[in-house]
N, C-alpha and C positions, 0 to 999 in steps of 0.2 A: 350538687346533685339536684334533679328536678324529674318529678312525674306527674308526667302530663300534665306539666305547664305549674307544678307545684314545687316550691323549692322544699329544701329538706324540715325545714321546718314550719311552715304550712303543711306540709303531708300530718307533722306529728300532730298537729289540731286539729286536721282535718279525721285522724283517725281517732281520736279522743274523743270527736264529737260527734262519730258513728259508733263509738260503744254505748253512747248513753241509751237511754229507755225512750226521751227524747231529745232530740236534736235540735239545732240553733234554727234560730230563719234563713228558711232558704228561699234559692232565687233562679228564676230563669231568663235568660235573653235569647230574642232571635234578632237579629241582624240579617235586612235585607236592603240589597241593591235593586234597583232601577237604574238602568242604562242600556242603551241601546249598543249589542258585540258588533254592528256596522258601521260604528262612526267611522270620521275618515282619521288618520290615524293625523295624533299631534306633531307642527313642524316642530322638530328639535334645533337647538334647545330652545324651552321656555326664557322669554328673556322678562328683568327685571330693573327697574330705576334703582339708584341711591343703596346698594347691596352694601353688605358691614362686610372690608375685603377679608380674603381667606375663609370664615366661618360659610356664609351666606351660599347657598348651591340648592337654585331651583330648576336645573337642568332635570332632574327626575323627579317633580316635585308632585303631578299630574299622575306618576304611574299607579297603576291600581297594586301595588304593593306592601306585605306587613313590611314596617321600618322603626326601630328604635331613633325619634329624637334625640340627640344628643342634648341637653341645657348644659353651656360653655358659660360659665362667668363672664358677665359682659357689663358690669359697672352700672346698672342701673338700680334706680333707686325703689328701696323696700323689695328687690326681687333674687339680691345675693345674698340669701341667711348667710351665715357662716355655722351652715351644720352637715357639712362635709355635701350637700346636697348636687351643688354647682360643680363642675369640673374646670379647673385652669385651661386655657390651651394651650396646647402642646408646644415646643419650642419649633418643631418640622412638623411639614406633614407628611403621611396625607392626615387630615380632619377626621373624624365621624361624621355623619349624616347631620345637619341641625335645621335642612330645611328653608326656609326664607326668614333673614332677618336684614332689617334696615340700618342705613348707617346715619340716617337721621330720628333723631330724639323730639318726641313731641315736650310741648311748653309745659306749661305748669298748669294752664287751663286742659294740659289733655289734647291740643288740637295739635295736626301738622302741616306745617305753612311757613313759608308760603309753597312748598314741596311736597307735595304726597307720596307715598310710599305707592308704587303700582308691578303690579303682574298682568305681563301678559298670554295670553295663549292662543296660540298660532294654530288652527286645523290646512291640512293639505288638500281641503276640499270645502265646499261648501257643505254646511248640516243642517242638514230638511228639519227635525227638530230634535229638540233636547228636552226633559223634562224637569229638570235643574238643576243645580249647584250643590256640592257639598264642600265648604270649608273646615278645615281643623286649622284650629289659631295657635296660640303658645302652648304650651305642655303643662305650666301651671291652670289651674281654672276658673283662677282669675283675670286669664292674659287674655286680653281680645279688644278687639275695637268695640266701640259702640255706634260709632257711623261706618262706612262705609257703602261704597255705590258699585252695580257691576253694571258693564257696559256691553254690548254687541254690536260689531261691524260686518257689514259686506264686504265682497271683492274689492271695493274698490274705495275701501274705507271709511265708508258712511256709517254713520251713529244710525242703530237701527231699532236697541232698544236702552232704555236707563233703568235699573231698579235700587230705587235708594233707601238703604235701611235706613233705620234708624233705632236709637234705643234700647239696642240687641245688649243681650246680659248671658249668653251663652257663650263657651269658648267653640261648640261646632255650631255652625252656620249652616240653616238649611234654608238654598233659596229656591224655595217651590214655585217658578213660574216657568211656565211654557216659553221657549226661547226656538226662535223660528231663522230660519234663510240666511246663516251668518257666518261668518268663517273665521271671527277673533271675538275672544272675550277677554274684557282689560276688570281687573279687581282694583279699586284706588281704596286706599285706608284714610280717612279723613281726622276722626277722632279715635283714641284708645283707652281702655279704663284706669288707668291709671297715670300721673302726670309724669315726667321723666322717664317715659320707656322707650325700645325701639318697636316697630313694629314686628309681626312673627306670624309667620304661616309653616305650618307642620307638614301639609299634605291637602291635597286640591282632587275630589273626587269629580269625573266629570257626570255627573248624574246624581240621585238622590239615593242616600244614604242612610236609610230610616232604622233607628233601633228601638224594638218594643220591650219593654219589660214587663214583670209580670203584675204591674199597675194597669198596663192596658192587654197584657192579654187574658181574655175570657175561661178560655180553654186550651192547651197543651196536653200533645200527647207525641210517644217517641216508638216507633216499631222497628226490633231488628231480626235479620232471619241470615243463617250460613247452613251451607251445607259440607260437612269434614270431607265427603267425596267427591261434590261437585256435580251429583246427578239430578239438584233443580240447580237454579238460579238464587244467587241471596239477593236481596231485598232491604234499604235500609229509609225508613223512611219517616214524615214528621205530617202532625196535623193539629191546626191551632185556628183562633178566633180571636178576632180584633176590635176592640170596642170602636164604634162607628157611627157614635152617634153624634161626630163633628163634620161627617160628612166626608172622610180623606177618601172614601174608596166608594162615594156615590156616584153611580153614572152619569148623573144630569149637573153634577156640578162641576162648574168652569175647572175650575182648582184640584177637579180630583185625579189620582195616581192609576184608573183604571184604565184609563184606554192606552198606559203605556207599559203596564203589565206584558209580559210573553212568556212563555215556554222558556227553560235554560235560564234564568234569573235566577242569580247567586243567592242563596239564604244560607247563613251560620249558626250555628246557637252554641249559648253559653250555659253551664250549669253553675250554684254557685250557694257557700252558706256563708253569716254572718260568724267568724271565726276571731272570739276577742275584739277588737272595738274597728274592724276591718272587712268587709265583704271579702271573700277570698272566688274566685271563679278558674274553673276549668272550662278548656276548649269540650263540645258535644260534638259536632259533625258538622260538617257540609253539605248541603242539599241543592237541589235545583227547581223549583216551581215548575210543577205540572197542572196544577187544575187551583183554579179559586170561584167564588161566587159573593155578589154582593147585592142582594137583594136592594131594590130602590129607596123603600120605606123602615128598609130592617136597619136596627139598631149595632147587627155585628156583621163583621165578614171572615170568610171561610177562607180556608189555604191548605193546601196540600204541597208537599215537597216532596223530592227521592232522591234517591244515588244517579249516576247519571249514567248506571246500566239503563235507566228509565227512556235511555233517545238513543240507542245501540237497538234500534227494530229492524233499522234496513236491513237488506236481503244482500249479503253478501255473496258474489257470486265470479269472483276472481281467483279461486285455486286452480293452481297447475299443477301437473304430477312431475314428480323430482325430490329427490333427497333433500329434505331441511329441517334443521332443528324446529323444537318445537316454540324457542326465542323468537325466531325468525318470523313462524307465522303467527304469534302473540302479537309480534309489534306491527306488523303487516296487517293486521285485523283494527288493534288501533289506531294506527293510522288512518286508517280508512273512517272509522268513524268520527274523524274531524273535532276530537276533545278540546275541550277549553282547557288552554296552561293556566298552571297556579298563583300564585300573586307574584312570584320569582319568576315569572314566564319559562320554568320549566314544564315535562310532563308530569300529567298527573295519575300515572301508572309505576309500580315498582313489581320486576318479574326475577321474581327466581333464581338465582345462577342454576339450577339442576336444570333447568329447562334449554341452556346452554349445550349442553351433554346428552341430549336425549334427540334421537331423530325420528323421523319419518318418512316413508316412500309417497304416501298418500295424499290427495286434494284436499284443502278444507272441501266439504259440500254444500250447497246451497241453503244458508239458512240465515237466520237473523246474526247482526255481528258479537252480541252479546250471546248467542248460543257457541258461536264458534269459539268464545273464551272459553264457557265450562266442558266442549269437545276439550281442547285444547290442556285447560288446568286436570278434566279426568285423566287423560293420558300420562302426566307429571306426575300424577299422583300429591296433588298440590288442592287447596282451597280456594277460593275469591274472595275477599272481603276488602273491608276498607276502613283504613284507620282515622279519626279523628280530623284529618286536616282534609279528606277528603279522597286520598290518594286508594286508585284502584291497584288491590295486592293482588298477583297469583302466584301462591308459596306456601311453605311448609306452616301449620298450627303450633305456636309455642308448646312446649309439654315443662314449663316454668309455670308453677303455681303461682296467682297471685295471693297478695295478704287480704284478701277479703273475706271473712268470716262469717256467715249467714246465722245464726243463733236465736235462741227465743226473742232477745228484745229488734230481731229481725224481723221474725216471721211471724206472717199472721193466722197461717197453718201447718199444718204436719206437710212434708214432702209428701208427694204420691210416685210410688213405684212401677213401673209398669216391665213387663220383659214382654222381647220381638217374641217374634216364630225361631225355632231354633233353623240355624242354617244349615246343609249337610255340609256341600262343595258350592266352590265359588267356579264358576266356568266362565273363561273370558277367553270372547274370541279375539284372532289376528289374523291379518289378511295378506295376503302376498297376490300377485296377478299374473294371468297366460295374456303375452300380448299376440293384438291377431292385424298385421297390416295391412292397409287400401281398403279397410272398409267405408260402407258407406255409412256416414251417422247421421245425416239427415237430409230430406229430399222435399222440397217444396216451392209453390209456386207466389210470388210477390206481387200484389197490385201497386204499383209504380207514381209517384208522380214526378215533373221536372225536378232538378237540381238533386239534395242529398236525400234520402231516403236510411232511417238508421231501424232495425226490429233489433229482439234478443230472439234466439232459438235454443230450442235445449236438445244435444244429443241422444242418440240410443244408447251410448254408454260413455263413460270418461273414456279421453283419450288424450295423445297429444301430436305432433308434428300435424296438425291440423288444417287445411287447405278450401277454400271455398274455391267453387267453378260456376262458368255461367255456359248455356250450351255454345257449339259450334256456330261460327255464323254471327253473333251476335254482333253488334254494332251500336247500341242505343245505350247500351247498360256495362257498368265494371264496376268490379268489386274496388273501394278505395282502400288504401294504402292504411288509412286510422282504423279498420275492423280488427277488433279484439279476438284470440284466440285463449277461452278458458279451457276446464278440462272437462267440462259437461256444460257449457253456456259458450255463446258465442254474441259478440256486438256486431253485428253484420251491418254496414254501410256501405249501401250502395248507390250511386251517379250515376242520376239519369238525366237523358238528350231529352227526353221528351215520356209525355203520360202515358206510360205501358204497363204488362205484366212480365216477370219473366222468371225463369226456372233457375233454385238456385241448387246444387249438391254439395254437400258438405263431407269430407271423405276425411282420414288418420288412422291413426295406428290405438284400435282398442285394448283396452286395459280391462281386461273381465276380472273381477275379484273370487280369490278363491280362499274361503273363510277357513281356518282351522280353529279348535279349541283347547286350550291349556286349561284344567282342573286342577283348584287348589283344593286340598280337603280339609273341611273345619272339624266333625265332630259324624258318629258315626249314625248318626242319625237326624231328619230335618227335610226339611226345603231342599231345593237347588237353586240356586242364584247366578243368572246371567248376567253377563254384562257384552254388550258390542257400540264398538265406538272407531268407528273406522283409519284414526289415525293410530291404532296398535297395528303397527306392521312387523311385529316380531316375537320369537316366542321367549326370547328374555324379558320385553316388555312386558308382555302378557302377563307373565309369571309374578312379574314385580307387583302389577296392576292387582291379581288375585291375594297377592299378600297384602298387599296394603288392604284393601275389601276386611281380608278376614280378621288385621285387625283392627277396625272401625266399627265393623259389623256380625264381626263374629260370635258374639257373647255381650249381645247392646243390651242395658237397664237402662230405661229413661225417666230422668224425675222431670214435675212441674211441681213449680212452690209460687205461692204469693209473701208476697215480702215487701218491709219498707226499704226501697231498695236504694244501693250507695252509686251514687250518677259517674264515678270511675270506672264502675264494670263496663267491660267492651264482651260485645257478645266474641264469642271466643274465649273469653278467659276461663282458668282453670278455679273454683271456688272450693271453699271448706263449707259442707253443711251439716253441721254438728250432731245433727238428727239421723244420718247415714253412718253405717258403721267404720269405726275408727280404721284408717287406710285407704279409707275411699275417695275421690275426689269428682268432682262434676263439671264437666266441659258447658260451659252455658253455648245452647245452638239456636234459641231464640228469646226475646226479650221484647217486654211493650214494657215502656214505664208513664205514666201519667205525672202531671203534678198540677195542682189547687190548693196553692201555699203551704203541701207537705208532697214529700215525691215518695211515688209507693210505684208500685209495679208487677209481674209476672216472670218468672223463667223457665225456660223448659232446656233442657240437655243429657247429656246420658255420664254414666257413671263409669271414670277410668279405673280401671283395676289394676 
């Protein structure tokens, strides 16, 4: 059994040591990468000297992947306790995973010789720069070399640069130097810490792999926002301070990590208490760097992260009109916005099966592609959110209470109750359309010059079977063959002979919408509540749309409570707050938690009935 990343028994410490009045030390990590998502992509496979046959497999050893090392029994000295720790190998395979291991043993002094143990790695391109090396050595924490040297070649396999450790007492290796114009990096293992080993490499990040904990970070803090209907946008996001007074993130210095900073840079955090004579740690979320700052003279630097709704702004403007599920245009949306796969180089999106089963006549409209999700999940009658690993949901809200218990030795005040405006009816419209053919949708004159010429135009109304023309007579000018027809935008490319203007008319078969409305009725007295969202094109949708509404928001209590808060809760879960009366339960729909060596925080949500 395991939650979130807890076996069953860590959960039961973990929950023992949230009933206390106080609680153990706790701990947080953020894990962030630097590397550049354009390198050129590694020649397969990674080749390696002197490999231990069958175990040894550094063909995926490079990938940005989570992976269980396998530790196989391998006869060396002081490293096979006999306390069930090492696994035999197996009499066939296939193997487990174990990573790079050498089939040559260093001396008794520790060195390896006259043979070095070496990895190489192949790019398919030259790489303009790198910012540098992350090694994971043996899986014990004492397994590592103490010398080794990395190498870079050119095309044409000249030695371009050497950097040689020395001394190293870490089993991850971070080599922070700028590595310029090269297209092979060779790792040779010289010495290892201990005498009679093989050598072992776990995993080869290519870029810098920096993890802070809460020795050096200043300041942490965790912000999360859902919406149960999906009429804003949720929001999941991190903000933290790095002490900095070594200089890693100063602009003027050689060595520092700033000028390879960017936008889309993978940040992780971990949460975590001292549970019995063990740190025990849960996965927190996945974020992506959007903003930091590091002042010249200052002592800390600043970071901001978020969900990676945060790079979903473009303006998506490719719906068509045609019957399609609402799957259909979920992953069409995603697609589109060019997401980063996960460390399995899957997607990082999970939709629905209802969304399978649900259609529409209608265009997505022109809007940001993160707006066309919550179009999209409102119609479903679905959420957004995102779970721990990273992964963007659009789907149903558990209505499985968690064991989290909010109680006095929780809280640091009374819940506060608030109630909406009461609703009468829920009105939600659905649109069905009169089409009107050979209209014209748009008419305009182009200033031209040689060769391709591409604008966007945007129609008088959606439409489709959509045609451009240029007038009679013409000779200089034609529409190309790559012009896009959307159902309210058009890519229009045009070839020209020579620097003109010329007329262009855009004609199809329009699509006028003709709105109706479905009334669902809550209570006999209240507001009226709209809702229109143009991909409802029916009145069983409609209907559905209005019930779902009435019960999210039919009879809403909202509490906010401050609390020392327990780092399991996913905004979304369903809580016990003891202080509410017995039967009630509370959907948490936003959360900020802090921590400065105790983690306390905020909730706000409304009360299931």
């Amino acid at each position: 059994m395991s939650y979130k990343g807890l076996t069953e028994s860590e959960l039961n410490l973990w929950k023992e040591n949230q009933s206390k009045q106080l609680t153990s030390e706790g701990f947080v990590e953020v894990v962030y990468k630097i590397s550049d998502p354009n390198l050129p992509k590694i020649t397969n496979p990674l080749t390696a000297n002197n490999q231990l046959a069958d175990l040894s497999n550094v063909s995926i050893i490079a990938e940005d992947q989570d992976r269980i090392v396998t530790t196989y029994a391998t006869l060396e000295q002081d490293l096979w306790k006999l306390d069930g720790s090492k696994i035999t190998k197996p009499s066939n395979t296939p193997y487990e995973y174990s990573g790079y291991i050498s089939d040559i043993i260093c001396s008794v002094d520790k060195v390896f010789s006259p043979t070095k143990p070496k990895i190489t790695i192949t790019f398919s391109g030259v790489v303009t720069i790198l910012r540098g090396l992350t090694v994971y050595w043996g899986e014990d924490p004492n397994d590592y070399p103490t010398d080794f040297t990395v190498y870079t070649y050119d095309e044409s396999n000249n030695e371009i640069s050497r950097n040689v450790v020395s001394n190293n007492t870490k089993n991850i290796s971070l080599i922070i130097k700028k590595l310029v114009n090269f297209k092979k990096i060779e790792i040779e293992i010289g010495k290892w810490n201990f005498p009679y080993r093989r050598a072992r490499i776990g995993k080869i990040f290519i870029g810098v792999n920096r993890k802070y904990t809460k020795t050096e970070l200043l300041q942490f803090s965790c912000a999360e926002f859902i919406d149960p209907i999906s009429a804003e946008l949720p929001k999941y996001s991190i903000q933290f301070g790095i002490d900095n007074r070594d200089g890693e993130f100063n602009p003027f210095n050689e060595d520092s990590l700033l000028p390879y900073m960017m936008e889309r840079q993978e940040l992780r955090t971990r949460y975590g208490y001292k549970l019995g004579n063990e740190e025990v740690y849960i996965p927190g979320g996945v974020y992506y760097l959007s903003e930091w700052s590091a002042p010249q003279n200052g002592l800390s630097a600043s970071f901001q992260a978020r969900d990676i709704l945060g790079f979903m702004n473009d303006i998506y403007y490719n719906g068509k009109i045609g019957t399609k599920t609402l799957k259909e245009l979920a992953e069409e949306v995603l697609t589109a916005a060019n997401l980063p796969k996960d460390r399995n180089g899957e997607n990082i999106w999970n939709i629905d099966a209802s969304l399978q089963t649900i259609t529409t006549d209608a265009p997505l409209p022109a809007c940001s592609l993160a707006e066309c999700l919550q179009l999209i999940a409102n119609a479903a009658c679905c959420t957004i959110y995102f779970d721990r690993q990273g992964v963007l949901n659009i789907g149903k809200l558990d209505s499985t209470p968690s064991d989290i218990v909010i109680d006095d030795n929780h809280s640091y005040s009374k819940p506060e109750i608030s109630l909406d405006k009461q609703i009468k009816q829920f009105d939600v419209s659905w649109y069905s359309y009169a089409k009107e053919e050979g209209k014209e949708l748009y008419k305009g004159t182009f200033a031209l010059k040689q060769g391709r010429n591409e604008f966007m135009i945007e129609y008088s109304d959606i439409a489709q079977n959509i045609t451009a023309s240029l007038p009679v007579g013409n000779v200089s000018v034609v529409v190309s063959g790559d012009t896009e027809y959307y159902a309210k935008y058009c890519k229009l490319i045009l070839i020209s002979s020579a620097t003109t203007s010329c007329e262009v008319i855009v004609t199809g078969t329009a699509h006028k919408p003709i709105e109706s409305i479905c009334t669902v009725q809550n209570r006999s007295i209240g507001k009226m509540q709209s809702l229109k969202n143009s991909l409802i094109t029916s009145q069983i949708r409609a209907e559905a749309v209005g019930n779902w509404l009435k019960t999210n928001l039919g009879n809403k209590k909202n509490v906010s409570l401050d609390w020392r808060i327990d780092p399991r809760m996913d905004t979304r879960d369903i809580l016990n707050i003891s202080r509410i009366a017995a039967g009630n339960e509370t959907r948490v729909l936003s959360s900020k938690m802090s921590f400065s060596g105790a983690f306390k925080g905020k909730i706000e949500g409304v009360v299931i009935q």
